[in-house]
C-alpha positions in Angstrom: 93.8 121.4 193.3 92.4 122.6 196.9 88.9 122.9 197.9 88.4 126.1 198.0 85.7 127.6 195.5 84.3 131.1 194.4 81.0 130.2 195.5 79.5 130.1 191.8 77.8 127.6 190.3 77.1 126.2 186.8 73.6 124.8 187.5 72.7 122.0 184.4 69.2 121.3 183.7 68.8 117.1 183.8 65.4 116.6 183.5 62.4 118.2 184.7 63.2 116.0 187.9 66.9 117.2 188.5 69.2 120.1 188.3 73.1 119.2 188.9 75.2 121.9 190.3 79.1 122.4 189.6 80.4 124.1 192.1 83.1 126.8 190.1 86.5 126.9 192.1 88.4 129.3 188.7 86.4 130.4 185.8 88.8 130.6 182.9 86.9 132.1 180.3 83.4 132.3 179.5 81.2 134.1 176.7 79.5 133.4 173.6 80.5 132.5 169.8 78.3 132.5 166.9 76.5 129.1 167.7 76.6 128.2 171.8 77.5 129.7 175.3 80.7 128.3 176.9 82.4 128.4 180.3 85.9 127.0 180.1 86.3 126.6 184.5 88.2 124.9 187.0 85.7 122.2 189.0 86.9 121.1 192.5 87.8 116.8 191.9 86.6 117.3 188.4 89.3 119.7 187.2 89.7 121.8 184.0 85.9 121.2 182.8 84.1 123.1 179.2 80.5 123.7 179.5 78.2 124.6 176.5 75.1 126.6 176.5 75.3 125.7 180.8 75.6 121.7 180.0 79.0 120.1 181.0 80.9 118.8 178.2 84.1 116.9 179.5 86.1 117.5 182.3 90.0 116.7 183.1 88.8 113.8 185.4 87.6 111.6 183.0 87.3 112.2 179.4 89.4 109.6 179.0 86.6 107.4 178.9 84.0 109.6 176.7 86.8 110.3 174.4 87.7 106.0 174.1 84.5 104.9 173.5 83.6 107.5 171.3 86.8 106.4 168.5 88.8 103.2 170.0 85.4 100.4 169.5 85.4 101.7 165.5 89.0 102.2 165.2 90.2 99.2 166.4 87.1 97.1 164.7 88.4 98.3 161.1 91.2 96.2 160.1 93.0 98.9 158.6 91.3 102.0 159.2 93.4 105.1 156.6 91.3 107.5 156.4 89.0 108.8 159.2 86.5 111.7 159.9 85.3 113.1 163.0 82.4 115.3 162.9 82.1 117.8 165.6 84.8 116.7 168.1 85.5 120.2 169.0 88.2 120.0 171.9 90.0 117.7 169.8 90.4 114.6 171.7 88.3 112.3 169.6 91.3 113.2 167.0 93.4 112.6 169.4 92.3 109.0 170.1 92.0 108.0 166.4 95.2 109.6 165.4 96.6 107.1 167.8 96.1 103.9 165.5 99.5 104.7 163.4 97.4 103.1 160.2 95.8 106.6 159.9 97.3 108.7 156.7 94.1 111.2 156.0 92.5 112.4 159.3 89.5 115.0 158.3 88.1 117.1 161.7 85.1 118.9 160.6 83.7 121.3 163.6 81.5 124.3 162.9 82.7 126.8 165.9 85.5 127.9 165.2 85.6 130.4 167.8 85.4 127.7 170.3 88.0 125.7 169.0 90.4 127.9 168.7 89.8 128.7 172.6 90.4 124.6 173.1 93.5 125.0 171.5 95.4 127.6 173.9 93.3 126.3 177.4 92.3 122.9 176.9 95.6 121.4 175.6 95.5 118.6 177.8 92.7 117.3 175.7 94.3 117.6 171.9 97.6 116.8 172.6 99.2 118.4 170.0 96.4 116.1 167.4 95.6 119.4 165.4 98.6 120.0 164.7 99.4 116.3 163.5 100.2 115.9 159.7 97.8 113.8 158.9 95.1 116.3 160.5 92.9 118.7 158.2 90.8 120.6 160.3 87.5 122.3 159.1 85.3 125.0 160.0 81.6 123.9 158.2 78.3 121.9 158.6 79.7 118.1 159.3 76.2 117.2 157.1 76.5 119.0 153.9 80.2 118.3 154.4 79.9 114.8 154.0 76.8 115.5 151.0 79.6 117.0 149.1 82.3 114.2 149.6 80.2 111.7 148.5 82.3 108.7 147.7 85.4 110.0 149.8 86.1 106.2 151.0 86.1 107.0 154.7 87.7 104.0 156.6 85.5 105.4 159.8 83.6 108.5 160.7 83.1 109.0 164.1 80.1 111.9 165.2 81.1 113.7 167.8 77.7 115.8 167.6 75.6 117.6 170.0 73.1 116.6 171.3 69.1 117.1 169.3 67.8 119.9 171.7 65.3 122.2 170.2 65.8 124.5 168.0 69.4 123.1 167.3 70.9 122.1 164.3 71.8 119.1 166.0 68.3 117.1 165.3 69.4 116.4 162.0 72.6 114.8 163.0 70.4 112.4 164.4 68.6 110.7 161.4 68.3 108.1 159.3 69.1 110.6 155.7 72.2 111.5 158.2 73.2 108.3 158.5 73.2 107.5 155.1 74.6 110.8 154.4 77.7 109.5 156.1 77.6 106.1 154.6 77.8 106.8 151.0 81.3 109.2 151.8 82.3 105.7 153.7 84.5 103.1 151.9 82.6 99.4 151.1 83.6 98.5 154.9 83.5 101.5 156.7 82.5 101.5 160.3 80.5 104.4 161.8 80.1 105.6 165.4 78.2 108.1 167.1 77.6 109.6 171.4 73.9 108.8 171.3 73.0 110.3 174.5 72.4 109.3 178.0 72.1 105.8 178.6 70.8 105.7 182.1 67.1 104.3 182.8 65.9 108.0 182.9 66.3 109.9 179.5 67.2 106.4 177.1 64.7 107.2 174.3 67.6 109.1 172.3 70.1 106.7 172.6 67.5 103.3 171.8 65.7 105.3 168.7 69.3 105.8 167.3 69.9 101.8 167.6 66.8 101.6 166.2 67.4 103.8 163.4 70.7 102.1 162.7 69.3 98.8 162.7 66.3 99.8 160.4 69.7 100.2 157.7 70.1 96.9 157.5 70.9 96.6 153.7 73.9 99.8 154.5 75.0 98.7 158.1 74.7 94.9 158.5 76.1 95.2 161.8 74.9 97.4 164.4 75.7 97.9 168.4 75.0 99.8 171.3 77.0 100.1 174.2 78.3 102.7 176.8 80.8 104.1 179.0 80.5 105.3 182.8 81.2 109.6 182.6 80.9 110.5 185.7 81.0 113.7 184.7 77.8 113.4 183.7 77.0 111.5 186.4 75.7 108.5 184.5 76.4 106.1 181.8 76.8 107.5 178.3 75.5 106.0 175.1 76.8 105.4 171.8 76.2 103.4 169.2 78.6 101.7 166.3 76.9 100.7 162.8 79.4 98.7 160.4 79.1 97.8 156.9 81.4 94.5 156.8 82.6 93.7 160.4 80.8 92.5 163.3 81.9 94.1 166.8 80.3 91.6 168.8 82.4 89.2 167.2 85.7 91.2 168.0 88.4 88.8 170.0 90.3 90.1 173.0 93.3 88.9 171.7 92.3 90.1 168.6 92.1 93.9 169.7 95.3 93.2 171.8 97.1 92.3 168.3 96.0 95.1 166.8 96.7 97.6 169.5 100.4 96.2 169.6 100.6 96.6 165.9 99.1 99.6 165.8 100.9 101.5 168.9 98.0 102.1 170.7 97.2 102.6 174.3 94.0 103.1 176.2 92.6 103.2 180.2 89.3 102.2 179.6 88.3 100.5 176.3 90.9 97.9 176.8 90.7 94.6 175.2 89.6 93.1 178.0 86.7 95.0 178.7 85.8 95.5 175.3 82.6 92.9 175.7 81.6 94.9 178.6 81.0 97.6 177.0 78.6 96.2 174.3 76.8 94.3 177.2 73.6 96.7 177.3 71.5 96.1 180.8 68.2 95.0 180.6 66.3 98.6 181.1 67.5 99.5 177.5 66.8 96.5 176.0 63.0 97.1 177.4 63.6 100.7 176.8 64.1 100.0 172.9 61.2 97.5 172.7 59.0 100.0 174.4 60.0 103.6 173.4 62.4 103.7 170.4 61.5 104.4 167.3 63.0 105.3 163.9 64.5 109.0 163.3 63.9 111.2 159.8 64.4 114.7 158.8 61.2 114.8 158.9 60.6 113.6 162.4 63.4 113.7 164.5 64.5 113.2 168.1 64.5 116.7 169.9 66.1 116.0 173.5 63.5 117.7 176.2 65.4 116.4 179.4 
């Protein structure tokens, strides 16, 4: 890809402190479907790149890495993970990563725009890989919540929630609660593991990410076993939380050679949650662990996180 560029920019709002600017070299497409703004563009060094309502979502560079850590840690924890559902997810590639464990026989993608994802499909292909159109794939066009009221009792191996982020006004704040959480437990099997993108992890903006631990952890009686940890997006120019909650199985007690074994087994392959840097990622610095103790708290329907950066 050369350097040259339109001279457009896609200008994302950090914080109050920050505005990052992507410098446009092709815009693709761009409009508006019934829930979000999007601009599918070509980003000099970061590639093919989707933004959504003018925040970047992935780019070509590295979703590798968002995409791993949001299915491989749950995936590869569950010993033999059948059925899985992945809420939001919309270019696909959080499919794509489970659907890699050859274990899976019922893979349930539940993404309200459908718009959008039908857009994915023809001009993001690099990201699906050919995962919607997998067998084992059912993809859906609803609300991920009352989807998962309704299959109460489904047995879900692991659900991973792929969900925006809780900015005002969004439905999103309620994808980011404690009645959520539960929501998604009782369509779980007895050990079902869950994980979720929980936000920004960097020292500036960790309150989302810490009051979803915290909510997690306040489960104790549903998820015994609860972790944070993160990967480096530099995309998003920082690290990038998420958190896993597990009813039966402890991450932190996960073996390298363990998840080697079962990566063999299992025909999978990864660049960045490997088994070898699997501990790494569950290592959360200091600032967070402050960051928890001194700002997280636990989210409800009632009050719930809305993201203000």
């Amino acid at each position: 890809m050369s350097s040259e560029a339109t001279g457009m920019f896609i200008n994302e709002t950090h914080t109050s402190a920050a505005i990052w600017q992507y410098r446009v070299e092709k815009m693709i497409l761009e409009g508006k479907t019934k829930y979000q703004t999007y601009q599918i563009a070509d980003v000099p060094r970061f590639g093919r790149s989707l933004f959504l309502d003018y925040n970047i979502q992935t780019s070509i560079m590295d979703e590798y890495v968002f995409h791993e850590c949001m299915s491989q840690p749950a995936m590869t924890l569950h010993p033999n993970p059948k059925k899985v559902c992945v809420c939001g997810g919309g270019e696909g590639a959080t499919l794509r990563e489970a659907l890699k464990h050859n274990t899976v026989e019922d893979a349930v993608m539940v993404d309200i725009d459908e718009e959008l994802v039908d857009m994915v499909k023809v001009h993001m292909p690099e990201w699906h890989q050919g995962a919607f159109e997998d067998p084992r794939t059912t993809l859906l066009h609803t609300d991920a919540r009352q989807w998962l009221v309704d299959h109460k009792g489904y047995g879900f191996d692991v659900i991973l929630s792929d969900l925006p982020n809780p900015h005002e006004d969004g439905p999103g704040q309620f994808l980011f609660t404690k009645e959520y959480f539960q929501i998604a437990a009782d369509a779980m099997s007895e050990d079902g593991v869950f994980a979720m993108q929980a936000g920004s992890a960097n020292e500036n903006y960790p309150e989302c990410m810490v009051s979803c631990i915290e909510t997690l952890e306040s489960m104790k009686e549903t998820f015994p076993y609860v972790a944070g940890y993160f990967g480096i997006v530099t995309t998003f120019f920082q690290p990038w939380g998420f958190v896993l909650a597990s009813k039966k199985y402890d991450p932190l007690a996960l073996a390298q050679e363990e998840i080697a074994k079962r990566f063999a087994e299992r025909g999978v392959q990864t660049r960045y949650y490997t088994p070898r840097f699997h501990q790494a990622i569950f290592t959360l610095p200091d600032y967070l662990l402050e960051a928890k103790k001194n700002t997280a708290r636990v989210l409800t329907d009632k009050e719930p996180f809305v993201w203000t950066a």
